[in-house]
N, C-alpha and C positions, 0 to 999 in steps of 0.2 A: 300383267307380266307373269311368266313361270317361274317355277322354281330351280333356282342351280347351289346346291346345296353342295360345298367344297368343307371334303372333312381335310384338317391342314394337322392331324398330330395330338399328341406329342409321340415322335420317336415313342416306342416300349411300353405302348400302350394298348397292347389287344387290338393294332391294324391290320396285324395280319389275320387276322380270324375275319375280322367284316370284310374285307377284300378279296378272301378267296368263297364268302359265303355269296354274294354280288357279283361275284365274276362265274361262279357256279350259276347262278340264274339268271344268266344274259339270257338265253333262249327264250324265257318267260315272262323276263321285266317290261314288254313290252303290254301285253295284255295289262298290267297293272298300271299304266300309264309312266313307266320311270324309264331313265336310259341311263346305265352303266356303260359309258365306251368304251370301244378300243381304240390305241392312240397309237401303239408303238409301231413304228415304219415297216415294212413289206419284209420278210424275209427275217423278222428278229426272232428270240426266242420265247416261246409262249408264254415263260415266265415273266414276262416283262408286260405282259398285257393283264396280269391278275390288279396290280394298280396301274396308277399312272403317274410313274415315275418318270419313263420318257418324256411327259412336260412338264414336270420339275425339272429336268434337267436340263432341259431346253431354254428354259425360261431364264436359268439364273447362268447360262452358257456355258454347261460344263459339255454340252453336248456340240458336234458343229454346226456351225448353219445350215449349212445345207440339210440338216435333219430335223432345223427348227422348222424352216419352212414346210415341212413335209407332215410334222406331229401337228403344228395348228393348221393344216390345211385338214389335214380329217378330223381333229375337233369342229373345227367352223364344218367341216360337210356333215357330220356326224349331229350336229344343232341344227343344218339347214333341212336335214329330210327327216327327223324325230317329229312323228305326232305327238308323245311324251309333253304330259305339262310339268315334268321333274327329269331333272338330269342330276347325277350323284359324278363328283372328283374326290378323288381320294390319292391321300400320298403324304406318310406321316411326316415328309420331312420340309411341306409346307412351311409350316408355324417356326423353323428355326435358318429359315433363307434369309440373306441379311437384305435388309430395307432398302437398299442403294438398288437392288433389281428391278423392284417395284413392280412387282408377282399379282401382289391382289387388285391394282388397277389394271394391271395390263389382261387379267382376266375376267375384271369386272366390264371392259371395255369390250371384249371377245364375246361376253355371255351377250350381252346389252344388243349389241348388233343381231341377234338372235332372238331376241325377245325374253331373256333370261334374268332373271334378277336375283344376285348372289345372296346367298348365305351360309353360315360359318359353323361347322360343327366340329371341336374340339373335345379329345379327350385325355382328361389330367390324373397323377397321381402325387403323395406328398414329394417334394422336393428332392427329401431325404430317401429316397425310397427310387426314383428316378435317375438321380445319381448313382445309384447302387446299379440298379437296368445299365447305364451308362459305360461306367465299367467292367461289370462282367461283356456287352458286346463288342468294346475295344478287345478283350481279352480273345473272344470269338474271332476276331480278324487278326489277332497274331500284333496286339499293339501295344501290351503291357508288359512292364518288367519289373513294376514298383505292384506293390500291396495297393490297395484301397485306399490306406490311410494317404498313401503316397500320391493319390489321384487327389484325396479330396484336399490337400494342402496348395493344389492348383487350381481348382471348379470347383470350390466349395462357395465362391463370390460370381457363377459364371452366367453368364445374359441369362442359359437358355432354362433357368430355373427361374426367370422373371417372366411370369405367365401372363401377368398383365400388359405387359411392355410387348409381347410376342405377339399378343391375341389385338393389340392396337391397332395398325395397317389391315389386317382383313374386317376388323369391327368396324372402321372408317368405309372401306371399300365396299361393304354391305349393308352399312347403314345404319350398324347396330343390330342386326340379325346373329347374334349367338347363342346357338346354343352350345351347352359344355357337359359334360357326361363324367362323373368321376369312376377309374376304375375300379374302387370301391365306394359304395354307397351306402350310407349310413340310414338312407328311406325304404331300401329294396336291397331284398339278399337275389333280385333275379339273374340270370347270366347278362353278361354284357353285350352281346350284337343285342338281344332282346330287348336289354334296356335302352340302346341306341334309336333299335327303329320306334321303338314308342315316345322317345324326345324327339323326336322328326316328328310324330303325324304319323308316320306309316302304318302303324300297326293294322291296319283298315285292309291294306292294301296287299303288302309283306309277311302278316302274320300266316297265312295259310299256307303261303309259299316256303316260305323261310322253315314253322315248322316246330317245335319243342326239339328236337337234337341239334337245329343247326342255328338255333337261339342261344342253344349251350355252349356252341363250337368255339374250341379254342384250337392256337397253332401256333407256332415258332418259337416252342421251346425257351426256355433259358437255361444257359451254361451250369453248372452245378462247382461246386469249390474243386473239387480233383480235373476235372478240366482245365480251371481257370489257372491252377499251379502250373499245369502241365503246361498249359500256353507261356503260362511266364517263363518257362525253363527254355522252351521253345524259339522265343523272341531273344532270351539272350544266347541264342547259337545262331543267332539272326537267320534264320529259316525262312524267313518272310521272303528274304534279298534273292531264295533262289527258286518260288514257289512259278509255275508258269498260270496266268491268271490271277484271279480274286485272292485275297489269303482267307476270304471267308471258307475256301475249300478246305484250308487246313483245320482253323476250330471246329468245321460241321462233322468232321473225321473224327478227330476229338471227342466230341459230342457223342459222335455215335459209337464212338468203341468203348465210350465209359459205363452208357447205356444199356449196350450189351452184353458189361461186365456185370448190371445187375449197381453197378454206379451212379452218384451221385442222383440219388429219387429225390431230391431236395434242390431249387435253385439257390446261387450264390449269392451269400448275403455277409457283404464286408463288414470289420472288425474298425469301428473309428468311431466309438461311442462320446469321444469331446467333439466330434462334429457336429451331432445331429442336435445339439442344441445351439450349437451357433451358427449352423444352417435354418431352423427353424425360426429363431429372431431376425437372420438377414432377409427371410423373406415373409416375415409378417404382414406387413404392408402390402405388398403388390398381390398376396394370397387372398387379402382382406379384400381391395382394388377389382379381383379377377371376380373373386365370388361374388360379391355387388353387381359387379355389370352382367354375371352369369344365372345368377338363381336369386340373386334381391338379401341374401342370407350369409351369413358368417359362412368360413372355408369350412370349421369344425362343424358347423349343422349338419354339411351335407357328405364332407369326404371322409369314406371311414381309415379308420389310421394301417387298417392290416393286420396279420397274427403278430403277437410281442414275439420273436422267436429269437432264440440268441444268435448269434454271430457263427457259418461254419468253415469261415476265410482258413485256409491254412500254410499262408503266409506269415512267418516271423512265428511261427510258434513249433513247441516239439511234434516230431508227424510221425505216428504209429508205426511200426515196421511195415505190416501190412500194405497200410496205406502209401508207404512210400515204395513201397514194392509193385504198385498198383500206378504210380506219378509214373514210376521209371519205364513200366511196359508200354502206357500209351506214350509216352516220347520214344522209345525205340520202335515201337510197332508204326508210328506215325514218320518218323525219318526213315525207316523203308518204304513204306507204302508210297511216298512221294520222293525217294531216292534222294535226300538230300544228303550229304556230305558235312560232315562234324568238323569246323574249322577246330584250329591250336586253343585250348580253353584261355590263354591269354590276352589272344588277340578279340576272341570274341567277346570275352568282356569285357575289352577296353573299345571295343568299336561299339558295343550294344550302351556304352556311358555315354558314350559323344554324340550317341545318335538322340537318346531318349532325352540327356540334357539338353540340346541345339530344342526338341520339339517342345517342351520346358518352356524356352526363353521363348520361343513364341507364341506360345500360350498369352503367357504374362504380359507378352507388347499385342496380344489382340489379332493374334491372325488365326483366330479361330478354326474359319470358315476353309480356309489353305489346307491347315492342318485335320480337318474331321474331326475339334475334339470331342464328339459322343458318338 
């Protein structure tokens, strides 16, 4: 059998670097025997072919049918005419599709037909630290209005920090073929795609190609704390309600005008230091569970913890004149730029309470998956 090596995640974990380093050398991946596909349908945008997201989303039916059949029909032709004895899937948001789809058989079934036989490569970070990734990129899509603290008082208990429980259905549907990559590693200070394709086998193959700069290659950013304010002040004049598209167009706005203020050189790193130890004990177990079935060794052997660096949330606390002078411009420069219209401050914070509370309550009854919550 070949190799069909399905990276499934985790969200906020350096995918986007290995995917635009793999999708950079489609042209080439062929002489090295591997096939990165493209899946997404006739006419989409290029972007959408760096992973393959079009079959994730196909798969768990957020996409229509009619698009289903069209994504696994050039997967299957895409397996049927590969000389490639390795085919590579990628799409971080694998590893947190809920089980009821039944994703990793229905692809272990697809590959199988092909001559392909799956395997699982995940890549993890602490818990505590994932959560944090989590919401700062709610914040990037315009979907917070509470602090950090305010997130982790609802996902601080949440599936998708059960690594073990997540990594289950694809271990099953591969056989036990995992491997797991932490984004820091307590054995190797080397970059991360680098460290990836040498936990594959590849390095044989991929190292010449790929390269010492694009070993190092990193990409998509994280928000920094004056964005992430900014987004909050944002959500509650609910901006989101009148954006045409994504509301990711509004944090990458954000992002970038903070950037080019010479803004936030530091990613956002929230203020809820009675969490992180009672996140830490709720996922002792399944960290202990993942690590065992991934490297045979404790979580702490191999995943390193990251810089101690304090807290730069500036939420709930006094904010420098400066700095608030600096909140206030990207929300005005940002509500021009995309022409939105500044509802009555009353109404908009009584509608941004009913909106964020109603998402709340269903958090808490479980409809996760409905609501996007990471």
């Amino acid at each position: 059998m070949r190799r069909a090596i399905i990276h499934i995640g985790m969200p906020r974990t350096g995918s986007t670097a290995l995917q635009e380093v793999l999708a950079g050398l489609r042209p080439r991946l062929a002489e090295a025997g591997l096939l990165y596909p493209e899946l997404a349908p006739p006419g989409s945008h290029p972007d959408r072919d760096v992973n393959h997201q079009p079959l994730g989303e196909v798969l768990d039916g957020r996409r229509p049918r009619a698009e289903r059949s069209v994504v696994l029909g050039r997967l299957d032709e895409a397996l049927r005419r590969t000389r490639a004895d390795t085919v590579i899937l990628s799409y971080e948001d694998f590893s947190v599709q809920r089980p009821r789809f039944g994703v990793p058989e229905t692809l272990r079934e697809i590959l199988a037909r092909r001559g392909f036989a799956p395997e699982v490569l995940m890549v993890v970070k602490p818990p505590f630290a994932f959560l944090n990734s989590a919401y700062a990129h709610r914040a990037q899509l315009i979907r917070e209005t509470g602090s950090f603290r305010d997130y982790l008082a609802l996902h601080w208990r949440s599936g998708r920090i059960d690594y073990r429980a997540l990594v289950a259905p694809w271990a099953e549907a591969a056989d036990g073929r995992v491997t797991a990559v932490p984004l820091a590693d307590r054995r190797s200070a080397e970059p991360l795609v680098g460290r990836i394709v040498a936990a594959l086998g590849l390095g044989d193959r991929l190292g010449d190609l790929i390269g010492a700069q694009a070993a190092g290659y990193r990409s998509n950013r994280s928000s920094g704390p004056v964005a992430v304010e900014a987004s909050r002040r944002l959500r509650a004049l609910r901006v989101h309600r009148q954006v045409a598209g994504h509301p990711r167009r509004i944090g990458h706005a954000l992002d970038e005008a903070a950037w080019a203020r010479g803004l936030d050189p530091e990613p956002f790193r929230g203020e809820a230091p009675e969490y992180r130890a009672r996140i830490e004990a709720h996922t002792f177990e399944t960290r202990e569970r993942f690590a065992k079935l991934a490297w045979g060794q404790s979580w702490d052997a191999v995943v390193a913890p990251g810089r101690d660096l304090p807290p730069n949330e500036l939420a709930h606390r006094t904010i420098p004149a400066q700095t608030e002078a600096a909140i206030a411009a990207l929300v005005s420069e940002t509500m021009r730029r995309f022409g939105f219209r500044e509802p009555a401050p009353l109404l908009a914070r009584s509608a941004a309470r009913i909106e964020d509370g109603a998402m709340g309550l269903a958090r808490l009854a479980g409809w996760e998956s409905r609501w996007r919550v990471c």
